[in-house]
DRENDO-1510 file (C-alpha; in Angstrom, 1 decimal, always signed):
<recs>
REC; n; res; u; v; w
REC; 1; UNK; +0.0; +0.0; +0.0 .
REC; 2; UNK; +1.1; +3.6; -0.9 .
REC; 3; UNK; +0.0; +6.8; -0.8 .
REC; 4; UNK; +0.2; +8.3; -4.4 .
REC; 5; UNK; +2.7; +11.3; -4.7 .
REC; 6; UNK; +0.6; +13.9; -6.0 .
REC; 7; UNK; -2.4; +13.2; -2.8 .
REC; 8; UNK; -2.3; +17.1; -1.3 .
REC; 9; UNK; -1.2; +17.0; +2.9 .
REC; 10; UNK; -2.4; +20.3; +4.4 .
REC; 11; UNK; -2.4; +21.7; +7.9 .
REC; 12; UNK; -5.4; +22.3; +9.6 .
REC; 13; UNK; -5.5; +24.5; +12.1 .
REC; 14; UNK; -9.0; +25.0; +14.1 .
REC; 15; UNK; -10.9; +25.8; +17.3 .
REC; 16; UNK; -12.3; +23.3; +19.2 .
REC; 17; UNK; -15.6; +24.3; +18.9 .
REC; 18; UNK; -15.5; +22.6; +15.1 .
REC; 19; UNK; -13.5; +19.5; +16.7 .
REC; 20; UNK; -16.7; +17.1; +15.7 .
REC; 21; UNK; -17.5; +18.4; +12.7 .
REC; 22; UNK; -14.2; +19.1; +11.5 .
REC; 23; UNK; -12.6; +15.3; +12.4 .
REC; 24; UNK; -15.7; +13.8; +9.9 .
REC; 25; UNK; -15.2; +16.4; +7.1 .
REC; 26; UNK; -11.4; +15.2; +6.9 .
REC; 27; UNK; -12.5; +11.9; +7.4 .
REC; 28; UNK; -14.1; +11.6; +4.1 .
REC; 29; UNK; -11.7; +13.9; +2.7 .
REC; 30; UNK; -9.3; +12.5; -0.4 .
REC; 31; UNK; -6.8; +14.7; +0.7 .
REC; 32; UNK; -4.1; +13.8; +3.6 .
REC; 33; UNK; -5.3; +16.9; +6.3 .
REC; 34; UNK; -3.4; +16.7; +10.0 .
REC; 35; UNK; -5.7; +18.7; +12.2 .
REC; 36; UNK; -4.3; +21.0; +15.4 .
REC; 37; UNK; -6.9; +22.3; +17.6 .
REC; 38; UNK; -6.6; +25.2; +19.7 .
REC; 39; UNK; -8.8; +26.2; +22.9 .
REC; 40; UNK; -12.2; +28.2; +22.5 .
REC; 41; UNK; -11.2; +30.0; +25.3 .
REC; 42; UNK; -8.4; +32.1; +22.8 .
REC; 43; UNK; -11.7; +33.9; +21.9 .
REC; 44; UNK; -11.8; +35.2; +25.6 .
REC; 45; UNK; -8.3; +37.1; +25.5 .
REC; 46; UNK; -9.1; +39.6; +22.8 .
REC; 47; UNK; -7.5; +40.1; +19.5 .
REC; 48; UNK; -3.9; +41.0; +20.3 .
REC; 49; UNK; -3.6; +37.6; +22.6 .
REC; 50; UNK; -5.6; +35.5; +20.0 .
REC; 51; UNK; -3.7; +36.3; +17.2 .
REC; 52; UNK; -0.5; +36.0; +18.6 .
REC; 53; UNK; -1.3; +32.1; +19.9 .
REC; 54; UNK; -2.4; +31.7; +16.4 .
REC; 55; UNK; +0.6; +32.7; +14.9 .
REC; 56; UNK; +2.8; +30.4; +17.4 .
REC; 57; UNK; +0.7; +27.7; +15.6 .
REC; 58; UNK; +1.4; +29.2; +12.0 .
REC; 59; UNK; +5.0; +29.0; +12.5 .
REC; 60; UNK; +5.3; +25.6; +14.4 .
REC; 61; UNK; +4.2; +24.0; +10.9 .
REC; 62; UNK; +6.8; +22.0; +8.9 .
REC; 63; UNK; +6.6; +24.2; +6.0 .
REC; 64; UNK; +8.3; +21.3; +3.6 .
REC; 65; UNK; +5.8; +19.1; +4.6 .
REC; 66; UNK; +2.3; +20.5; +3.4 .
REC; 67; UNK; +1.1; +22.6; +0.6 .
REC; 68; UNK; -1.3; +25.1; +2.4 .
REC; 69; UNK; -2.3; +25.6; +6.0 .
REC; 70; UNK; -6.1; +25.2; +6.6 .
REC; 71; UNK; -7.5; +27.5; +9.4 .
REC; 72; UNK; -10.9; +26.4; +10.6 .
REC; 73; UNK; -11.5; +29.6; +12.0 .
REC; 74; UNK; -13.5; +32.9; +11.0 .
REC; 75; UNK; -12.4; +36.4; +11.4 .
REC; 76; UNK; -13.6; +35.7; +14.9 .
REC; 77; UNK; -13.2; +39.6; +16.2 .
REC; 78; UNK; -10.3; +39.9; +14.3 .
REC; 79; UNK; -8.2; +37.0; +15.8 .
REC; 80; UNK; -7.0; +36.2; +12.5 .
REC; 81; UNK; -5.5; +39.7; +11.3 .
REC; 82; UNK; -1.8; +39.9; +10.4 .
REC; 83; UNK; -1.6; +36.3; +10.4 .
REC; 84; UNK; +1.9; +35.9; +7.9 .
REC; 85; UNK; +2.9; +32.3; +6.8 .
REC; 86; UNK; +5.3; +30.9; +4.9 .
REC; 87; UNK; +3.1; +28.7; +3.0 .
REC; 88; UNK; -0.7; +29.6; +1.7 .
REC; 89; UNK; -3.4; +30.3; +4.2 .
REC; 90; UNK; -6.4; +29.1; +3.1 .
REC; 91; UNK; -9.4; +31.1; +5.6 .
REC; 92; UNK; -13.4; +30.9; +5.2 .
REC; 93; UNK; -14.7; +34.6; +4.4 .
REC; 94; UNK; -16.8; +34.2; +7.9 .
REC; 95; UNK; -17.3; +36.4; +10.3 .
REC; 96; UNK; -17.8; +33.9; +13.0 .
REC; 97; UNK; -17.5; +29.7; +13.5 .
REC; 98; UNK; -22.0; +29.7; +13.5 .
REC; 99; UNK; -21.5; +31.0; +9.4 .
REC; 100; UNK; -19.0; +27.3; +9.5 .
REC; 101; UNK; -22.1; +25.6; +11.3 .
REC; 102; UNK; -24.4; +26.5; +8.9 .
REC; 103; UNK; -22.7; +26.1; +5.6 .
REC; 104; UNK; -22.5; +30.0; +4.1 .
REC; 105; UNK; -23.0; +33.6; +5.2 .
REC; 106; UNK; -26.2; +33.6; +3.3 .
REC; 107; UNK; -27.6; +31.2; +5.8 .
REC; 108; UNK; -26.3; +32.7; +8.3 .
REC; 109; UNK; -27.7; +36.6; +7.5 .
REC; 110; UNK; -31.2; +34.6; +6.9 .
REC; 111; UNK; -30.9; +32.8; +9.9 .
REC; 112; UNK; -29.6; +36.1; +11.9 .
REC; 113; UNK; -32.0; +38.3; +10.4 .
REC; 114; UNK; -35.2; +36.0; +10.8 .
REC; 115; UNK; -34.0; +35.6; +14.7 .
REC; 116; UNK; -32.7; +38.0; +16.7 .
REC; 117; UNK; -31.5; +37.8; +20.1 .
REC; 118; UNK; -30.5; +34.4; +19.7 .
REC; 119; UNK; -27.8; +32.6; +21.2 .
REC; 120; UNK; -26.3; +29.5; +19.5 .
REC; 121; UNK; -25.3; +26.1; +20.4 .
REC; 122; UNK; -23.8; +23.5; +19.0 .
REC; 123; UNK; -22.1; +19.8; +20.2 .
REC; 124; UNK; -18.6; +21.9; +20.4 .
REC; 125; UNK; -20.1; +24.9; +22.6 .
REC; 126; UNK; -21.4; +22.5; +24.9 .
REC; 127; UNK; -18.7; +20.2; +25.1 .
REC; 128; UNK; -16.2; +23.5; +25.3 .
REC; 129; UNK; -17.9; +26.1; +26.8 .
REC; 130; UNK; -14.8; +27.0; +29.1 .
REC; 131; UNK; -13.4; +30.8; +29.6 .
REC; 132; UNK; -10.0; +31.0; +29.4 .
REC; 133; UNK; -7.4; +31.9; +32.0 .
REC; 134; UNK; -6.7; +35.8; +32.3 .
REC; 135; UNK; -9.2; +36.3; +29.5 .
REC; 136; UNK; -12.5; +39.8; +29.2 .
REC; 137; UNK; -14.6; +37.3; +31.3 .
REC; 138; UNK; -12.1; +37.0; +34.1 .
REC; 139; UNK; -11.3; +40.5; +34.3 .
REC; 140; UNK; -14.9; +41.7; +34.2 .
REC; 141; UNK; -15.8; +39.2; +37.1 .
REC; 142; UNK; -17.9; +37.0; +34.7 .
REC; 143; UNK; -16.7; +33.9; +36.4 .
REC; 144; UNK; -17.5; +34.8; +40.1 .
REC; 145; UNK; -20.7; +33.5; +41.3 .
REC; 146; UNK; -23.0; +35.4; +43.8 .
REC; 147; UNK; -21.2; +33.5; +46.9 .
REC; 148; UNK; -18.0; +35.1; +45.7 .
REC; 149; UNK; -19.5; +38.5; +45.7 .
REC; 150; UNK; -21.1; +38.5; +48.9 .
REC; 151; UNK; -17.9; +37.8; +50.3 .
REC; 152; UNK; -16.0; +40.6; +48.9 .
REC; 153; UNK; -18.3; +43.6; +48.4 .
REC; 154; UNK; -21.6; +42.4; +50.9 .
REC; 155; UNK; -25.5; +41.3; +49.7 .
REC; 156; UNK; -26.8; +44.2; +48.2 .
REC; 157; UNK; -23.7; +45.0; +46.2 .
REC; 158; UNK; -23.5; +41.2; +44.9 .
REC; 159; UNK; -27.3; +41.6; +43.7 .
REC; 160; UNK; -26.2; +44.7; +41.7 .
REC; 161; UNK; -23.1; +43.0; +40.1 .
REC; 162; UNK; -25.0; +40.0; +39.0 .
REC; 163; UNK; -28.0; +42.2; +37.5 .
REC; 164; UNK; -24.9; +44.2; +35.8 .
REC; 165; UNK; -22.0; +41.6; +34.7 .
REC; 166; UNK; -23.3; +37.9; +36.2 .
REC; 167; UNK; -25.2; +36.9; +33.1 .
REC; 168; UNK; -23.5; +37.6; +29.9 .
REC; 169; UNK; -26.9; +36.2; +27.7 .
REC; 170; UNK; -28.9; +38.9; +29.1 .
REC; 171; UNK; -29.8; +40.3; +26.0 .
REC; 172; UNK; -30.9; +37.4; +24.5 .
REC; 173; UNK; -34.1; +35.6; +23.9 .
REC; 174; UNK; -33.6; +32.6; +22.2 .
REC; 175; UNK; -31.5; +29.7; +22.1 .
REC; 176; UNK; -31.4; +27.9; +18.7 .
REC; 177; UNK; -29.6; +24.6; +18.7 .
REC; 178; UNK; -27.2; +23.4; +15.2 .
REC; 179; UNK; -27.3; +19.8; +14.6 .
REC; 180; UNK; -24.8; +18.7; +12.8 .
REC; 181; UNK; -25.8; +15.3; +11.2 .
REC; 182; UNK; -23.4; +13.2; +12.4 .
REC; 183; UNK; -23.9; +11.4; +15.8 .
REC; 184; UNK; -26.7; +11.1; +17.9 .
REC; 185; UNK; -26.6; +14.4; +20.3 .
REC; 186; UNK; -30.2; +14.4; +21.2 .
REC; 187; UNK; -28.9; +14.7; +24.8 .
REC; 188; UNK; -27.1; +18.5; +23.9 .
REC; 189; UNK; -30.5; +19.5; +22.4 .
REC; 190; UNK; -32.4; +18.5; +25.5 .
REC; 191; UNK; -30.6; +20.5; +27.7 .
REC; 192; UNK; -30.3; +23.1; +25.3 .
REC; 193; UNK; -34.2; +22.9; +25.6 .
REC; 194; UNK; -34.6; +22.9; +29.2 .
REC; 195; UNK; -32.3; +25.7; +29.7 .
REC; 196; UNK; -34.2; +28.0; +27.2 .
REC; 197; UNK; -37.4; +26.7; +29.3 .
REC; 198; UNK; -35.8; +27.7; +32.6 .
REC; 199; UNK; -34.5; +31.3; +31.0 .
REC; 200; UNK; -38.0; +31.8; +29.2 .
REC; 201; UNK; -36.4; +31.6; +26.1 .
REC; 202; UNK; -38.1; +30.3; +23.1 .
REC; 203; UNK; -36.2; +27.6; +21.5 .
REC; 204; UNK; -35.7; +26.2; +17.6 .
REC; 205; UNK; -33.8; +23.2; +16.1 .
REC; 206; UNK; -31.3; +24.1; +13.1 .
REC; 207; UNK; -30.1; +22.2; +10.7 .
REC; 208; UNK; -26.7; +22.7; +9.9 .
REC; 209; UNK; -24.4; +22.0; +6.9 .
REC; 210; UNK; -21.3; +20.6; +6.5 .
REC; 211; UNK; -20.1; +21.5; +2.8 .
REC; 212; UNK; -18.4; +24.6; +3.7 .
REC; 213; UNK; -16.1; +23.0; +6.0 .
REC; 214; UNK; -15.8; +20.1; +3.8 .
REC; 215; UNK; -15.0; +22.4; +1.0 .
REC; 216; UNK; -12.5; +23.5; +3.3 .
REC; 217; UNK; -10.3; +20.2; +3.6 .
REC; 218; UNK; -11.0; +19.4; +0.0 .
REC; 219; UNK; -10.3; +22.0; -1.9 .
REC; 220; UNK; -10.2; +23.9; -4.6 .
REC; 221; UNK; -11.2; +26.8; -2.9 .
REC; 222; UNK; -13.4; +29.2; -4.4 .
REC; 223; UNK; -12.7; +33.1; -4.1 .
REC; 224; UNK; -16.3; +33.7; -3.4 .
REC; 225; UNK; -16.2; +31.6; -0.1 .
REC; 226; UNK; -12.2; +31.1; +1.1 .
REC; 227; UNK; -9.3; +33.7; +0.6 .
REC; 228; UNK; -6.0; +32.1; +0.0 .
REC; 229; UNK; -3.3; +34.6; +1.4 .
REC; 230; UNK; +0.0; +33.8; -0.3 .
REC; 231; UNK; +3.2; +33.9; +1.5 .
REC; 232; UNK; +4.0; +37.5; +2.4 .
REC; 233; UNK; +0.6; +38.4; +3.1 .
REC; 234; UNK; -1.8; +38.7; +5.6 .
REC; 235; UNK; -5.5; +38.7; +5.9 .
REC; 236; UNK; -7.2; +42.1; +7.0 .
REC; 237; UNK; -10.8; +43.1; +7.8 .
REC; 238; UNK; -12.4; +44.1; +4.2 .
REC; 239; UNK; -15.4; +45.6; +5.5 .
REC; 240; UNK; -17.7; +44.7; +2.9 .
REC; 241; UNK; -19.1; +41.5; +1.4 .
REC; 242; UNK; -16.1; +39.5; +1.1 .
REC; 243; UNK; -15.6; +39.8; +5.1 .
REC; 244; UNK; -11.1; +39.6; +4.6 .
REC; 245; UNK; -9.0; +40.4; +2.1 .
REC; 246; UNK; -4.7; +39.7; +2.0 .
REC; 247; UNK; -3.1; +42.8; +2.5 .
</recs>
């Protein structure tokens, strides 16, 4: 057995949130595709800290050993700016991992648009769901409960903090769950359920769709959805349709 010469090996480089969906995508994938995860909680430390873990990652990659680096990420506020590698970056023109879930940003502005103040879920924000170290949620105080403010500032000034920073879905109103298609999470949607039903949420069922992601891993890459940065480039913000552009 052999692997024939000309079978594309990329890098893949992606947050956890997409860990399911991601593994089965390069699963069925043709192409040879080594996956690195990174933490959800890098969304926590802002841009500056995100990108610069992201880049450590970048350069870590055997450049004479893959033809492109995947990132399974979106612009994720910005995380991905200034990114430089030494071999093509290949990145989804997302703005965030729920445009992945659902398969394109035109699902995703008809899905935004038709809901808002909805909070998504999926098997990897479930599974994940953990803030990291030193990151906006630790400084603000978002992971002290109410026993940790009574001890510090007293009752009535631990009701006020918790009506002002203790719940950061408070201006939401929904939770919509993403299946993905694969597996049998019916337990995830459950408690999705009952926690919209203890919020007084409303809740909905999405269907989500793998083929951007798969498109992803397989390749080619159309401009209209991915943006392959070549060597001595970087992706930037665009500000318009096409979400980044190389600069």
């Amino acid at each position: 057995m052999f692997v024939a010469a000309d079978t594309p090996r990329y890098k893949l480089i992606a947050c956890e949130i997409l860990y399911r969906e991601l593994c089965y995508c390069v699963a069925l994938s043709r192409n040879i595709v080594d996956l690195e995860f990174l933490p959800k909680g890098l969304h926590d430390l802002g841009e500056e800290k995100m990108s610069a873990r992201l880049q450590q990652a970048v350069d870590a990659v055997d450049r004479g050993r893959y033809q492109a680096i995947l990132l399974g990420y979106a612009l994720c506020n910005n995380g991905i700016r200034g990114l430089r590698s030494p071999l093509p970056l290949v990145v989804p023109r997302a703005h965030d991992c729920i445009t992945l879930l659902l398969g394109s940003r035109e699902r995703y502005q008809e899905v935004f648009h038709a809901n808002p103040g909805t909070y998504f879920e999926s098997t990897g924000w479930l599974e994940r769901n953990e803030a990291a170290e030193g990151g906006i949620a630790e400084q603000l105080g978002l992971r002290s409960s109410y026993e940790d403010y009574v001890r510090q500032y007293g009752e009535d000034n631990a009701r006020y903090l918790m009506e002002v920073l203790g719940d950061g879905l408070r201006n939401y109103s929904a939770y919509a769950y993403i299946g993905s298609g694969i597996g049998d999470f019916r337990h995830y949607e459950r408690l999705t359920q009952a926690d919209a039903q203890t919020r007084g949420w409303s809740y909905s069922r999405l269907e989500g769709d793998l083929g951007l992601l798969r498109r992803l891993v397989d390749g080619p890459w159309d401009d209209a959805e991915f943006l392959v940065v070549p060597p001595g480039k970087h992706p930037v913000p665009s500000h318009d349709a096409g979400v980044i552009r190389a600069e």
